[in-house]
N, CA and C of each residue as an Amber inpcrd file, in Angstrom:
protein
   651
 104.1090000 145.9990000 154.8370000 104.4210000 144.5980000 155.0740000
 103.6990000 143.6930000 154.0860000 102.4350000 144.4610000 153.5590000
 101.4810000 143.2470000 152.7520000 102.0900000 143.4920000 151.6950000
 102.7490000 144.4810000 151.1010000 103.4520000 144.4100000 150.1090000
 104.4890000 143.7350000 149.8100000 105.4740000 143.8470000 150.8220000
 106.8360000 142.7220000 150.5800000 106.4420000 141.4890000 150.4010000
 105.4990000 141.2400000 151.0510000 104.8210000 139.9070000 151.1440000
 104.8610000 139.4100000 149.6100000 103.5640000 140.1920000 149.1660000
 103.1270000 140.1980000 147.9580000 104.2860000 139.8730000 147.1560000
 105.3900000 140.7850000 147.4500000 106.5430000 140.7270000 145.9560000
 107.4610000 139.2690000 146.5130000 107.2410000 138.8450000 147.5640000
 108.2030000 137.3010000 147.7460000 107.4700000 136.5480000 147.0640000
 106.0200000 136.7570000 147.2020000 105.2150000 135.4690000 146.7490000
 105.1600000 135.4470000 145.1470000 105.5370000 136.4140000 144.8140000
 105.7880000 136.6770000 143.2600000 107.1360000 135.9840000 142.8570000
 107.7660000 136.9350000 143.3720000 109.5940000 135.9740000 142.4350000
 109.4770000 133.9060000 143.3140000 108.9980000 133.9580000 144.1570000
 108.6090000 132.6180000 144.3100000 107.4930000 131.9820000 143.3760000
 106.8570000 132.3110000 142.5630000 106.0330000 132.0000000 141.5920000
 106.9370000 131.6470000 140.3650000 107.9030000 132.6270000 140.2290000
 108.2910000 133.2260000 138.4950000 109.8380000 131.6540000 139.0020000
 110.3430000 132.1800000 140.0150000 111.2860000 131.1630000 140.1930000
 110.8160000 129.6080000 140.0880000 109.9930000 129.2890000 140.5180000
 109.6950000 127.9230000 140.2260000 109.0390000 127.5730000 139.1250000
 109.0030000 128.2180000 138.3000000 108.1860000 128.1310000 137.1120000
 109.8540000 127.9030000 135.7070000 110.8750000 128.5970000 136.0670000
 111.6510000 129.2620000 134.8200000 112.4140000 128.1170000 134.4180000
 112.0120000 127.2080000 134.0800000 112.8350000 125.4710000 133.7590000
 112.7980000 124.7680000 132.1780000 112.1650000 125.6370000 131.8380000
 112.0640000 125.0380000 130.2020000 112.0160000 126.1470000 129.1520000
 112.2600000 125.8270000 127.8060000 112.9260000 126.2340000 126.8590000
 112.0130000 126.4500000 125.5480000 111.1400000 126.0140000 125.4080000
 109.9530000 126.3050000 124.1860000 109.1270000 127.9240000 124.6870000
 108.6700000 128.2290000 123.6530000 107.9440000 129.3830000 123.6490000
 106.2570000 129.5020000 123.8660000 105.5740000 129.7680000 124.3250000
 104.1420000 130.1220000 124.8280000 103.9830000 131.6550000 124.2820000
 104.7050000 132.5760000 124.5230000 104.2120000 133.9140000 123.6150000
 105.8430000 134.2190000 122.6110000 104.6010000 134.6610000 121.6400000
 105.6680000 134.7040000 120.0210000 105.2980000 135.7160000 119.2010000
 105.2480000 136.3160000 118.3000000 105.1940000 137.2800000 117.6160000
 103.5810000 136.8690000 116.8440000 102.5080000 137.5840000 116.9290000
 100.9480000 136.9250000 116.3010000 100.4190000 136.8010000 117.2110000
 101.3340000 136.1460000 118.8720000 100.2850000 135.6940000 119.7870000
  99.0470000 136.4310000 120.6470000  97.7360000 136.7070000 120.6170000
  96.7990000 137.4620000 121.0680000  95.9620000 136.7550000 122.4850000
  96.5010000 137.6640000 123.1860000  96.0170000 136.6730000 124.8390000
  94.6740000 137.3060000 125.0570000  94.0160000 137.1540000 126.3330000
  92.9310000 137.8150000 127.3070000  93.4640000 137.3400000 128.3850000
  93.3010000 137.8060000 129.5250000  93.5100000 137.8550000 130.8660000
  91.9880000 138.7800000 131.3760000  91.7700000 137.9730000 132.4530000
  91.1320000 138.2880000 133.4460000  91.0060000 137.9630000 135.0280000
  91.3540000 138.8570000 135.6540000  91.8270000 138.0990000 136.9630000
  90.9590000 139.3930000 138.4110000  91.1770000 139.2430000 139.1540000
  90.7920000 139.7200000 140.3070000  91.6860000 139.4150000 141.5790000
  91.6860000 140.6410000 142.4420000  92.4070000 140.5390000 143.3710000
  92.8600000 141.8080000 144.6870000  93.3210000 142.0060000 145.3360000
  93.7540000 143.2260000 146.2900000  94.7090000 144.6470000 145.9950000
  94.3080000 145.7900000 146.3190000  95.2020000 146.7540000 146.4780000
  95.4200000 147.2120000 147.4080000  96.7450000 147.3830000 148.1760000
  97.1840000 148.4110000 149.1080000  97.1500000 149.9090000 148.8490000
  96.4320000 150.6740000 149.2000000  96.8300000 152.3210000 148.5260000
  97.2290000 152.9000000 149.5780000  97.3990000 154.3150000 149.3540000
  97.6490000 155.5830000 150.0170000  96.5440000 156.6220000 149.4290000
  95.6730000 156.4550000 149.6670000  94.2910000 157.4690000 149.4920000
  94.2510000 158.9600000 149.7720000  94.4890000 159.4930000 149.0200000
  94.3700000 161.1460000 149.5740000  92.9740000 162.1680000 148.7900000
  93.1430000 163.0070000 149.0150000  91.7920000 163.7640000 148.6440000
  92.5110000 165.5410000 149.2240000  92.3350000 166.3990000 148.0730000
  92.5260000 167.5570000 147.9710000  91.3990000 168.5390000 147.9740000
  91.4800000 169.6070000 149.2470000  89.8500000 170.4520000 149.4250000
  90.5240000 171.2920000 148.3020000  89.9370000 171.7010000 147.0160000
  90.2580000 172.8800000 145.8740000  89.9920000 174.0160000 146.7550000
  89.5340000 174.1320000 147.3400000  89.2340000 175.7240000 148.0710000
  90.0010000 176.2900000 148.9950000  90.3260000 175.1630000 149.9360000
  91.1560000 175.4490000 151.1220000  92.6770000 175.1430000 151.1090000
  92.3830000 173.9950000 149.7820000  94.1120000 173.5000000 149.6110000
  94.7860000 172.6520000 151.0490000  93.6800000 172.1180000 151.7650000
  93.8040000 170.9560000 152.6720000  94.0880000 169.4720000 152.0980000
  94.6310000 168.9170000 152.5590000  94.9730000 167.1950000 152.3080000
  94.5790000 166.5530000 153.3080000  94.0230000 165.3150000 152.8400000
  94.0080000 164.5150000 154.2990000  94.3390000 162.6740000 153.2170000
  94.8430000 161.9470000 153.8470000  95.0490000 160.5810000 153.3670000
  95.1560000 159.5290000 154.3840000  94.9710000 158.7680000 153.7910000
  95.2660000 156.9520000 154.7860000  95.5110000 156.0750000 153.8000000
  95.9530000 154.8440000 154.3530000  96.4880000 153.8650000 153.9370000
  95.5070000 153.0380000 154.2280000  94.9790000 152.4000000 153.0210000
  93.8010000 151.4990000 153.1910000  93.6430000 150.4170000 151.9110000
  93.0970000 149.2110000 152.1970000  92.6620000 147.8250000 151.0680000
  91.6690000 148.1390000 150.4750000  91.8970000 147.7610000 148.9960000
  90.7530000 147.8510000 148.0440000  90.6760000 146.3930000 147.1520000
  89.5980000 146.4510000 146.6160000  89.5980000 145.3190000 145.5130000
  89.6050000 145.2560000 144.0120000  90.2480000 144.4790000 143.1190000
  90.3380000 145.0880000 141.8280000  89.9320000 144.3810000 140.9710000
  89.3150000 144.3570000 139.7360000  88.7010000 143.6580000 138.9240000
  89.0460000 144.1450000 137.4880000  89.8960000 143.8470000 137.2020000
  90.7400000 144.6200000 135.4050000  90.5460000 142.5350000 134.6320000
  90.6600000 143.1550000 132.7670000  90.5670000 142.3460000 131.9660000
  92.2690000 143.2370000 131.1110000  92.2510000 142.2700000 130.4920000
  93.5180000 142.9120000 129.6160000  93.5180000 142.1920000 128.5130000
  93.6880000 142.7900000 127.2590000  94.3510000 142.2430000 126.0800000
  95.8340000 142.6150000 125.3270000  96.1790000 141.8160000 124.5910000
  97.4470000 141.9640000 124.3730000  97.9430000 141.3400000 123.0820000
  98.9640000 141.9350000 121.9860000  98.7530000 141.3340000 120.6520000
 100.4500000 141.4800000 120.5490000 101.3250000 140.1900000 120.2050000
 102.6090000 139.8520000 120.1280000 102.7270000 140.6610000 118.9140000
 103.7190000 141.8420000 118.9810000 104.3830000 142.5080000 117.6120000
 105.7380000 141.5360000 117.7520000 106.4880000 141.1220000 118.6390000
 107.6550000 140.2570000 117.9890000 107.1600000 139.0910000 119.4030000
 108.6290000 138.2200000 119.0470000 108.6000000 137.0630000 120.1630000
 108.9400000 137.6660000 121.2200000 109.0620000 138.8260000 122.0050000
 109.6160000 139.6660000 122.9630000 108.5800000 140.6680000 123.5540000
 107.9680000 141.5150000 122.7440000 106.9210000 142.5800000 122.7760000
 105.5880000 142.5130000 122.5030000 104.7440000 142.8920000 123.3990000
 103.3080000 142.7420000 122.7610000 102.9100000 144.3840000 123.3000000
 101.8840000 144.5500000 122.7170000 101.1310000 145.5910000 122.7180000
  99.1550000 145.5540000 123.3180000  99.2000000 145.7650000 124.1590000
  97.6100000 145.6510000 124.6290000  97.2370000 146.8260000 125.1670000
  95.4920000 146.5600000 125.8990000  94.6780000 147.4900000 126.5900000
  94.2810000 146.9200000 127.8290000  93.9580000 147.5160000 128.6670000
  93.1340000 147.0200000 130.1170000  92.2270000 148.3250000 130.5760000
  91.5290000 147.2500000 131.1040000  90.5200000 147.7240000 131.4060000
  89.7630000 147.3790000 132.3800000  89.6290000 148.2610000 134.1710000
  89.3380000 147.9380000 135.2770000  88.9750000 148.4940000 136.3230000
  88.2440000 148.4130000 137.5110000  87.8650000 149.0390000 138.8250000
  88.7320000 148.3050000 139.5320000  88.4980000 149.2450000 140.5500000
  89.3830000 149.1360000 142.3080000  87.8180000 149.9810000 143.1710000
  87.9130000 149.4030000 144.1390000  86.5710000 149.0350000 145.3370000
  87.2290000 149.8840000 146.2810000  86.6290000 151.0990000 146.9720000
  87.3120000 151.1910000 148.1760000  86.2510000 151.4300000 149.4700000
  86.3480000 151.5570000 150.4300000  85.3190000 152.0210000 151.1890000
  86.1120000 153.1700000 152.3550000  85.7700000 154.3940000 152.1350000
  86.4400000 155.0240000 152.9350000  85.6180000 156.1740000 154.1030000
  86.3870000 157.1090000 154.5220000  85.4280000 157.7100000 155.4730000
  84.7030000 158.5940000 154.6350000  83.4950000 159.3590000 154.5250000
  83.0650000 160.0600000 153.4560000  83.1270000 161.8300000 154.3890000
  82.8790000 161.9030000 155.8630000  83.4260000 163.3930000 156.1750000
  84.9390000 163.0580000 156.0270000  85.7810000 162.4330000 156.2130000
  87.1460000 162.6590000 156.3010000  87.9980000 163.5740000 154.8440000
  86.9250000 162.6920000 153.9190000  87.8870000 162.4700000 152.2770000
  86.8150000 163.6350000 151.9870000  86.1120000 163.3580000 151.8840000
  84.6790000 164.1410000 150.8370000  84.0900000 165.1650000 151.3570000
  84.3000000 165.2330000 153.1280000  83.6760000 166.7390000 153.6020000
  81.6010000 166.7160000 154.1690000  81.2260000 165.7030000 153.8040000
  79.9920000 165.1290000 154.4850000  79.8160000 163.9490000 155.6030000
  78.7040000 163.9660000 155.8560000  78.4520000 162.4970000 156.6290000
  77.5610000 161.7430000 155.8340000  77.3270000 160.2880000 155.7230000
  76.3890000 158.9840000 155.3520000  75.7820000 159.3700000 155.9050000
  74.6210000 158.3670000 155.9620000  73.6000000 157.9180000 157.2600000
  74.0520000 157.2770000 157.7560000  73.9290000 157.4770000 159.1540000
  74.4350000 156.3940000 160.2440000  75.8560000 156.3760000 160.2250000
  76.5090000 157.3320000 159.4950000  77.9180000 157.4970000 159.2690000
  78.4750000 156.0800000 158.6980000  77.7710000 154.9460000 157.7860000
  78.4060000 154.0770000 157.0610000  79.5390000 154.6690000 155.8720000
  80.2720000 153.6460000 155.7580000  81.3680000 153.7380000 155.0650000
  80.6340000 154.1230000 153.4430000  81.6900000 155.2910000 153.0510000
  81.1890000 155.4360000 151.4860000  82.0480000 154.3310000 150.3940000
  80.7890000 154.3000000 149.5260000  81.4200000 153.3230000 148.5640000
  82.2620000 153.9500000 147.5540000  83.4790000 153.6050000 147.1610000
  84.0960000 154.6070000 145.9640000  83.9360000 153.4300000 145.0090000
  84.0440000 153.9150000 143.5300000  84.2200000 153.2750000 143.0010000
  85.5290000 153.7680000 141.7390000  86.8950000 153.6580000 141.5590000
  87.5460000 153.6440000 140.1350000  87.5330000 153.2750000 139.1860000
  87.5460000 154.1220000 138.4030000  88.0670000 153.2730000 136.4250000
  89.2350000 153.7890000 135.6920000  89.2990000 152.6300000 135.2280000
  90.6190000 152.7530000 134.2280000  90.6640000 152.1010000 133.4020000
  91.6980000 153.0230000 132.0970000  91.5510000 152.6170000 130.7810000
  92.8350000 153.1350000 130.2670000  93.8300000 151.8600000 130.2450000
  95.3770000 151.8240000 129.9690000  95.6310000 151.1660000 128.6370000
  97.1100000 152.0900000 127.8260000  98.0020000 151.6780000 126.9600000
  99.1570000 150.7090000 128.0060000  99.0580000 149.5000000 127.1460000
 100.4460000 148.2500000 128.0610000 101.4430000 148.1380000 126.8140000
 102.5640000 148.4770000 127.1980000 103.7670000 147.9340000 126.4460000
 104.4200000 146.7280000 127.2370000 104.5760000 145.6020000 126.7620000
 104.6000000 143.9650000 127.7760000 106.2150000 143.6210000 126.8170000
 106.6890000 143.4330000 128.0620000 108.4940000 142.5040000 127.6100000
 108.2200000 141.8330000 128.2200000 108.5220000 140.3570000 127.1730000
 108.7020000 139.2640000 127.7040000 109.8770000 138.4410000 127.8610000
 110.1800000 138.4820000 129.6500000 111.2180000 138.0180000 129.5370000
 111.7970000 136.5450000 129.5440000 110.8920000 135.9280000 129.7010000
 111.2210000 134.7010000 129.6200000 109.6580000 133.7540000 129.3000000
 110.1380000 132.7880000 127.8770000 108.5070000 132.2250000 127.4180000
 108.8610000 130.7520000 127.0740000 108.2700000 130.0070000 127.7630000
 108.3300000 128.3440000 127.6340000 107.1200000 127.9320000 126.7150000
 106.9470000 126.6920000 127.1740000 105.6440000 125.8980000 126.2470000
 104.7310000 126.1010000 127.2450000 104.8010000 126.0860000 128.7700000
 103.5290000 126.8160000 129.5930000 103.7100000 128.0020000 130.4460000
 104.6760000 128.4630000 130.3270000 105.3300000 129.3880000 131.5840000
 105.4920000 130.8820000 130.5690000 104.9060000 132.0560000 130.8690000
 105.1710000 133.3530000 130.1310000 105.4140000 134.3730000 131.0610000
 106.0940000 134.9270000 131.4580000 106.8940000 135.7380000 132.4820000
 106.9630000 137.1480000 131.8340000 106.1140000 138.2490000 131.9660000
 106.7350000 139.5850000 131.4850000 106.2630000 141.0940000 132.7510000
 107.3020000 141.9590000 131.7100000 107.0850000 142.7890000 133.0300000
 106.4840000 144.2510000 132.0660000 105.8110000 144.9390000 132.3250000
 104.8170000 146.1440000 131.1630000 104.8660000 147.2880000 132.1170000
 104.4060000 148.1070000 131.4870000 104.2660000 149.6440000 131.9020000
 102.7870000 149.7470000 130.9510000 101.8980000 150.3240000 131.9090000
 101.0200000 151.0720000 131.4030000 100.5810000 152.5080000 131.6830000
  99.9500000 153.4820000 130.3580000  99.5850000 154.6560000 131.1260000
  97.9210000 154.9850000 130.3130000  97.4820000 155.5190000 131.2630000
  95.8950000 155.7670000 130.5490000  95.5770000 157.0090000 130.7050000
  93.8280000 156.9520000 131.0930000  93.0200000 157.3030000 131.7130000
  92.4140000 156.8310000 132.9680000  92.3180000 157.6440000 133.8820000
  91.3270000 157.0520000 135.5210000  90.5580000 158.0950000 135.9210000
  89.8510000 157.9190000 136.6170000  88.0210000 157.6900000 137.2240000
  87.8460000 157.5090000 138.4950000  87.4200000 158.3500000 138.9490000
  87.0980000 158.3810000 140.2120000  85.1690000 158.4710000 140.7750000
  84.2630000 157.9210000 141.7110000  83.0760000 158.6390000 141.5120000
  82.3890000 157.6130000 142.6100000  81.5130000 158.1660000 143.1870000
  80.2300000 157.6290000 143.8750000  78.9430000 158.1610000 143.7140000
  78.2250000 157.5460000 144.4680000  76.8730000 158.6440000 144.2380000
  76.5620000 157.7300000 145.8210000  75.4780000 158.8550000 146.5270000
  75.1510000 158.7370000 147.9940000  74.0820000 159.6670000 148.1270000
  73.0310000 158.7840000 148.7700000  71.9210000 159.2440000 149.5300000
  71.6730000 159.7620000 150.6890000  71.5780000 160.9360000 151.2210000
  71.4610000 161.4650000 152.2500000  70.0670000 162.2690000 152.8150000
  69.2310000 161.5030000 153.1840000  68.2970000 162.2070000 153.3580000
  67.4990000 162.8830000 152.2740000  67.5100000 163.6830000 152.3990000
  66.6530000 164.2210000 150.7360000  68.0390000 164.6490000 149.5220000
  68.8990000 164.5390000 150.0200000  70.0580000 165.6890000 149.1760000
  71.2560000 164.1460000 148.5960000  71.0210000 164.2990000 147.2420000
  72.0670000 163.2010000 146.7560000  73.2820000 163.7840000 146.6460000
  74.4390000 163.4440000 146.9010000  75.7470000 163.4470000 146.7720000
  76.1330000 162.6270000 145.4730000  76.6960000 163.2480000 143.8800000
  77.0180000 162.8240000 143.2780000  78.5080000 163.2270000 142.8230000
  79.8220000 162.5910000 142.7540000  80.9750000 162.6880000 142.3410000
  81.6590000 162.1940000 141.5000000  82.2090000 162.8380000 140.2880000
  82.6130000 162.6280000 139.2330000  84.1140000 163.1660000 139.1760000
  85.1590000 162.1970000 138.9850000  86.6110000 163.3420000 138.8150000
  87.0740000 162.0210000 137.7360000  88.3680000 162.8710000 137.1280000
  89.2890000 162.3560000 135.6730000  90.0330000 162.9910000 136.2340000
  91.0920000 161.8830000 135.7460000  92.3540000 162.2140000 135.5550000
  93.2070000 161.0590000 134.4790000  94.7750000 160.8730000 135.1380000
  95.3420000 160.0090000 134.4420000  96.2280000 159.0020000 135.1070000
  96.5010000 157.7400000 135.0200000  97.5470000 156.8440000 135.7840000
  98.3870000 155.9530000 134.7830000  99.4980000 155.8880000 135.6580000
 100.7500000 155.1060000 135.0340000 100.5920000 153.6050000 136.1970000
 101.3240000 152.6170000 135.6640000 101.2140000 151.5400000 136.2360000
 102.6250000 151.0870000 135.9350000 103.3770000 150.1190000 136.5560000
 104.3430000 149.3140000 136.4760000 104.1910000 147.7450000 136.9590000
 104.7860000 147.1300000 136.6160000 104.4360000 145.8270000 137.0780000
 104.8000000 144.1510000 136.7310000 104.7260000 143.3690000 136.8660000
 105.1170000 142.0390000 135.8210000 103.9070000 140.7370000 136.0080000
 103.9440000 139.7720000 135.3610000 102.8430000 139.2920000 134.8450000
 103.5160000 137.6450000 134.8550000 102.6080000 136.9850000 135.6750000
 103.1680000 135.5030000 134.7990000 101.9550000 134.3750000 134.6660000
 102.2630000 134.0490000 133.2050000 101.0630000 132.7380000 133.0410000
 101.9700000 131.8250000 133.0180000 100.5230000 130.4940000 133.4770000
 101.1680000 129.1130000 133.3230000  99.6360000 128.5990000 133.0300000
 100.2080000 127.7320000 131.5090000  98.8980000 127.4330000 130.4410000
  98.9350000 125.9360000 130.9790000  97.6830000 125.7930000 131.2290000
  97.7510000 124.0260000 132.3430000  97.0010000 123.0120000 131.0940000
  96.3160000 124.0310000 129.6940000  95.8280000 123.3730000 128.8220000
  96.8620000 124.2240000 127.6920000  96.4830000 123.9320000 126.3930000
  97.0350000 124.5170000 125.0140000  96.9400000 126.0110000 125.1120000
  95.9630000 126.7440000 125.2620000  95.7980000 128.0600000 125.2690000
  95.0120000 128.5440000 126.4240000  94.7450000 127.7660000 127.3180000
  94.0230000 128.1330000 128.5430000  95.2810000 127.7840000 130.1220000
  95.0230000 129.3530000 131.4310000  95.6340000 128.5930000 131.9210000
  95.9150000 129.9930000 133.1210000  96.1990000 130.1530000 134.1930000
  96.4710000 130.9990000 134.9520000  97.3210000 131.7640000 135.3800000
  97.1160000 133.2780000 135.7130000  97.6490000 134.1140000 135.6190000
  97.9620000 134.8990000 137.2410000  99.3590000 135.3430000 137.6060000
  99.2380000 135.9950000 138.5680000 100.3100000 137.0040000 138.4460000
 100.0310000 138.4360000 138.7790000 100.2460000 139.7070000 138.1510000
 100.5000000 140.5900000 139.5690000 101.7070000 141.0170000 139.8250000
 101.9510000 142.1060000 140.9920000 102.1940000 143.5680000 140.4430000
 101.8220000 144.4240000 140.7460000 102.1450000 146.2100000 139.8740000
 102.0590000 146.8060000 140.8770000 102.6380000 148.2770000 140.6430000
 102.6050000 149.3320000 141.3710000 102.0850000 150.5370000 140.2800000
 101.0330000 151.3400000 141.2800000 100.8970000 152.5590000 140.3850000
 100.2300000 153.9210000 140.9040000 100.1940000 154.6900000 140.3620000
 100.3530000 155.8330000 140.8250000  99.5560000 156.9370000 139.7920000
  97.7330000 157.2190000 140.5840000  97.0420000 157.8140000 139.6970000
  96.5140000 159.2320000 140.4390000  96.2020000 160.2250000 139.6500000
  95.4560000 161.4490000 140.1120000  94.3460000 161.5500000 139.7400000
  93.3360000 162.7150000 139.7780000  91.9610000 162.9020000 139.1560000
  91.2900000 164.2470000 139.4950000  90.7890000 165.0810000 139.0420000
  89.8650000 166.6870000 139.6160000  88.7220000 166.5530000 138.9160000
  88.1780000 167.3290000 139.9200000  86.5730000 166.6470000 139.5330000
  85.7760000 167.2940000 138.5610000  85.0790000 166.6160000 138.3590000
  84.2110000 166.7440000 136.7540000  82.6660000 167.5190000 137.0490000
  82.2450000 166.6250000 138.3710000  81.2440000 166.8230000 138.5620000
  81.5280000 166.7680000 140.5210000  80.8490000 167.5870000 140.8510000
  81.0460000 167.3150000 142.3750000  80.1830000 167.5040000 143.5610000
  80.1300000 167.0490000 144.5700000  78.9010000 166.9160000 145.2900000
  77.9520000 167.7940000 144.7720000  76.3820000 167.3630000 145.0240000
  75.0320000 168.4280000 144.1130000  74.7940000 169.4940000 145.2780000
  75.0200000 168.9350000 146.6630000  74.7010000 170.2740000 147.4390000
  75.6330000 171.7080000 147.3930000  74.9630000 172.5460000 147.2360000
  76.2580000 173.9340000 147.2130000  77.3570000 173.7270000 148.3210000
  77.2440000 173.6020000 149.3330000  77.8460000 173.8260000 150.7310000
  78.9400000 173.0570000 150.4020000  79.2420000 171.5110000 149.8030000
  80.0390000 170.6330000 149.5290000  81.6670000 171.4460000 149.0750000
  82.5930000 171.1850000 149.7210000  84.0690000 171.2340000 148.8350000
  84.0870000 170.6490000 147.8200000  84.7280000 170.8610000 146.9120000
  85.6850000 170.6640000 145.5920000  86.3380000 169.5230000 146.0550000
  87.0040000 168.5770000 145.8050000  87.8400000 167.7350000 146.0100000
  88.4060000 167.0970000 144.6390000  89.8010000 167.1990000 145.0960000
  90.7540000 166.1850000 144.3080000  90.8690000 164.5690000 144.7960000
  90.8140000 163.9390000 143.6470000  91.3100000 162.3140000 144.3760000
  92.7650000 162.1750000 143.7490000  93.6360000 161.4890000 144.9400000
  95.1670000 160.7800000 144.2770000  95.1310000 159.4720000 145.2300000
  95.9450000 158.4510000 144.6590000  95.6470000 157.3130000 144.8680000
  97.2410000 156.8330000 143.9950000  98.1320000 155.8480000 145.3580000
  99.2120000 155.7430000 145.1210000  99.0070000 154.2360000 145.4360000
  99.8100000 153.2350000 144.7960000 100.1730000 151.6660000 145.4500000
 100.0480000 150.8420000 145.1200000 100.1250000 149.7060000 145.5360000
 100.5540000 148.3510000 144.7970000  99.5980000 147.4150000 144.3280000
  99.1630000 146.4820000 143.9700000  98.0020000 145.6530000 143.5150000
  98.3190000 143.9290000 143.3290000  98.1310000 143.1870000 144.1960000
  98.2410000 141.8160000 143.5080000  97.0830000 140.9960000 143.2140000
  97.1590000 139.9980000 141.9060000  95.8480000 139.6310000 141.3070000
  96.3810000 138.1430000 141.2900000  94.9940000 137.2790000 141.0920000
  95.4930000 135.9250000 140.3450000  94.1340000 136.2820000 139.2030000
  94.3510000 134.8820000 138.1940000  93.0120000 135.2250000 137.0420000
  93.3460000 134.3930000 136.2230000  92.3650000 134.0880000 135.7250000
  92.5970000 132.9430000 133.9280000  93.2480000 133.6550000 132.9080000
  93.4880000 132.5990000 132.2120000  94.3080000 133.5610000 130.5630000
  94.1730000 132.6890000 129.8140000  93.9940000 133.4750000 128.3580000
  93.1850000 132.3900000 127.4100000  94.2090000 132.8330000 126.1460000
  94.8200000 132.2520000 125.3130000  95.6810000 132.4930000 123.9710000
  94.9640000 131.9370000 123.0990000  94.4520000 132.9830000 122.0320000
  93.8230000 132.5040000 120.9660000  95.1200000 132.5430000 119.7610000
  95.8610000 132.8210000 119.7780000  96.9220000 132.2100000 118.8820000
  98.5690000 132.0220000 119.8830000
């Protein structure tokens, strides 16, 4: 439901915005974006040993920057670069307990290729929709009594999504961005106690952000 949500409040953004006829991104043009905002996922976690699954549907928070460099008046080419926050059960997903059984902190990273179409570009209004695919990161670290729990996994994610600024100055001006995506990861490094499972992380779903955006050409 928070998703449909999400995608009305989007084409209600892009729709009231699409009224004029000058260009804001052009072929040269080099943006930054930085924004923050919510993810819906589908959280799962794979025991390597037993070949068990377990998942839920749970909110995270996201904090990505992006750059981006106009090869024509249509196409740009950028990078991003970002975490997603989650807090989940740590025996459920990971196979231990906290102290006091508090929620474990996860933390993600990612580090994406964006191919950006732009479909529609005014004098403040830039509307596009990109695909990205990278690298992602999975990992916590947790104190338990004498025995640290440290987790390290890689993998890779694709993203889909669309993007719209509205420049309220010349090259400064705000950004709000809805995507869907869909990442895996096996672990690198995995809990320090022997007894610990193996675990896989996958991580499926949607993301909406708002954020500044700055055009230096």
């Amino acid at each position: 439901m928070k998703s449909i949500k999400h995608i009305c409040l989007f084409i209600a953004l892009v729709s009231s915005v699409l009224i004029s006829n000058a260009q804001s991104f052009k072929k040269g043009s080099f943006l930054l974006s930085i924004s923050e905002g919510s993810t819906r996922a589908n959280y799962s976690t794979s025991n390597n040993f037993t070949h068990s699954m377990v998942n839920s549907d749970m909110d995270g928070v996201r904090d990505p920057l992006f750059i981006e460099y106009g090869i024509s008046n249509k196409w740009g080419i950028g990078l991003s670069t970002g975490n997603d926050l989650f807090n989940v059960d740590s025996k459920k997903f990971y196979g231990f307990n906290t102290e006091n059984n508090k929620p474990l902190s996860v933390k993600t990273s990612e580090f994406t290729f964006d191919l950006n179409y732009h479909l529609f570009s005014s004098k403040r209004t830039d509307f596009s929709l990109y695909g990205s695919i990278g690298s992602f990161g999975v990992s916590y670290s947790e104190k338990v009594g004498n025995a640290n729990y440290t987790y390290q996994s890689k993998g890779g994610i694709v993203r889909v999504g669309g993007k719209l600024r509205y420049y309220f100055w010349k090259r400064l001006g705000v950004m709000a961005m809805y995507s869907l995506y869909s990442a895996n990861s096996s672990p690198v490094i995995r809990p320090t106690i022997s007894e610990a499972p193996n675990y896989s992380t996958q991580i499926k779903g949607s993301a909406f952000e708002f954020g500044l955006c700055f055009r230096f050409f």
